[in-house]
C-alpha positions in Angstrom: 288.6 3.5 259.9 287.5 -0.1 261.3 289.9 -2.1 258.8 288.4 -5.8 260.0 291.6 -8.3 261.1 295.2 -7.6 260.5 297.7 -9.6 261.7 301.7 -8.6 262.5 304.7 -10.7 262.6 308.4 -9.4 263.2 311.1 -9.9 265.0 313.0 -7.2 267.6 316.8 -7.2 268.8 318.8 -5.2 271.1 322.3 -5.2 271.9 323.2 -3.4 274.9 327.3 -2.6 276.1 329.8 -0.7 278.1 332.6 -0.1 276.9 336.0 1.7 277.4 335.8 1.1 281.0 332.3 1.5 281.4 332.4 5.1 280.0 331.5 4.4 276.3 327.4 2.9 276.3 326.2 2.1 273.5 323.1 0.5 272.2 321.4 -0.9 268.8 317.9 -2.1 268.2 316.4 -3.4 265.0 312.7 -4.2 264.4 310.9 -6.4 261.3 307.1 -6.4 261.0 305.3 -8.1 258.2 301.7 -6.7 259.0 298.7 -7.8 256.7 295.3 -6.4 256.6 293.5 -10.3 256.6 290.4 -10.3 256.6 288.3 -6.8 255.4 284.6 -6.3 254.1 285.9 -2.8 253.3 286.0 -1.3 249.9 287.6 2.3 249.7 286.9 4.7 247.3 290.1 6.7 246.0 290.0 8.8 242.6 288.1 7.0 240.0 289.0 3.4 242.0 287.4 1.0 244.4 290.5 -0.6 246.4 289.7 -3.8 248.7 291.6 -3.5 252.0 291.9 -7.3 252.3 295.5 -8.2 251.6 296.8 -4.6 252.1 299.2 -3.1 254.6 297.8 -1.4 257.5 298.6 2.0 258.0 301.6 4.0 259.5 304.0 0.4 259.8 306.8 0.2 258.7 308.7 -2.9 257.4 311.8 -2.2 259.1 312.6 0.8 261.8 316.4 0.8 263.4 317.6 3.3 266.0 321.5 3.4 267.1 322.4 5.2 270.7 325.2 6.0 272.7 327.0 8.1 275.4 330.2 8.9 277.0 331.4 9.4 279.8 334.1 12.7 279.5 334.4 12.5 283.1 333.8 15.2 286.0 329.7 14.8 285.9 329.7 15.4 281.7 328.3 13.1 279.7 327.6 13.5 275.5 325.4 11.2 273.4 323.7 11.0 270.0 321.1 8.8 268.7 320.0 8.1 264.9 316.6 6.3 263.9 315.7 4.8 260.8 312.4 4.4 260.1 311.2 2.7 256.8 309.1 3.2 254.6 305.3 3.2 255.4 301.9 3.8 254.0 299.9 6.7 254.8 296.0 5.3 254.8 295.0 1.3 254.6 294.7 1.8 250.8 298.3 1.5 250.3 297.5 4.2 247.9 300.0 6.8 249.2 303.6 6.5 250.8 305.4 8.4 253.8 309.2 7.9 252.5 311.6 5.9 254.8 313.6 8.4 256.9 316.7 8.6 259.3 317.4 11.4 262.0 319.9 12.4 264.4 319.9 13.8 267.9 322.3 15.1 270.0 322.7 16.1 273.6 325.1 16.9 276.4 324.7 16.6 280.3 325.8 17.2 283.2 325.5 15.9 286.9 326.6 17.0 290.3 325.2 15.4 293.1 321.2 15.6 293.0 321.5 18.3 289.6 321.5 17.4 286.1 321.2 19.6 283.5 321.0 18.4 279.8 320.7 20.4 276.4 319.9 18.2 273.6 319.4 18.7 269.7 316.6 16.8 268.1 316.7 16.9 264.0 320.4 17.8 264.1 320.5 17.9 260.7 316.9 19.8 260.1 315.7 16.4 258.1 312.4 16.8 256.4 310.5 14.2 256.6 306.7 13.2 257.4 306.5 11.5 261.0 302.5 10.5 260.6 299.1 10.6 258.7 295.7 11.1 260.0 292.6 9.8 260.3 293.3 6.8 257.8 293.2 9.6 255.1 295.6 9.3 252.2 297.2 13.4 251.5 296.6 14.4 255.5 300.5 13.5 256.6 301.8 15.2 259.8 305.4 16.4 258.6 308.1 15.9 261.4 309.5 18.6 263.8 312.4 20.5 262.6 315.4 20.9 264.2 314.6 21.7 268.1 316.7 22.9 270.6 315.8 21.6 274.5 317.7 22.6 278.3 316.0 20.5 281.2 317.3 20.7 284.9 316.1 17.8 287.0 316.6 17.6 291.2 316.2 14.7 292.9 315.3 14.7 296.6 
């Protein structure tokens, strides 16, 4: 849906670090958006209502969204990590009329490397976290739940 003008202002920070003697890397980010829907001819029809899109927030964006990684080093080519990412709370369709609920998730995932092999086996949705990850098509009542729990092995070579 052709919403007219929005405009987006936020702020984004990182902290990046080694640690432990370099074997403990961690990293935080944090992101703000204030995101307006400015300027809209558009009047949507939802129910029994008519609800102007002017002043609204656009779809799918969050207020605030956070994510919190890091790894260490065991030693001998193994390395273990985890990752948790927040996302807030954020509306479904430009109507504002219906809400995907804030969420946070963990991952987790092991590797190893010897000389040009790696091998990795990762958990994504540790904890098997229900939660909706999108909507579609601008469409309040369409939203894309997120990806259960999932297991993954990769094996890389570099030449």
């Amino acid at each position: 849906m052709n919403v007219g003008t929005q405009r987006t202002r936020g702020v984004e920070l990182g902290l990046a670090a080694s640690l432990l003697e370099r074997r403990l890397d961690p990293y935080a980010g944090y992101a703000y958006l204030n995101a307006e829907i400015t300027r809209s001819n558009n009047v949507v029809a939802y129910g029994s209502q008519r609800i102007p899109l002017q002043g609204k927030v656009p779809a799918l964006t969050p207020r605030d969204s956070a994510s919190l990684f890091a790894e260490y080093d065991l030693g001998g080519g193994w390395r273990v990590g985890g990752l948790a990412q927040h996302v807030g709370l954020r509306y479904a369709a430009p109507t504002n009329a219906s809400v995907l609920p804030a969420y946070t998730r963990f991952d987790a995932h092991v590797r190893y490397a010897n000389g040009p092999w790696k091998v990795r086996f990762r958990v994504e949705n540790l904890f098997d976290k229900r939660y909706y990850a999108s909507a579609h098509g601008g469409v309040d009542g369409f939203n894309t739940p997120g990806a259960p729990r999932t297991y993954g092995v990769s094996v890389d070579y570099q030449f």
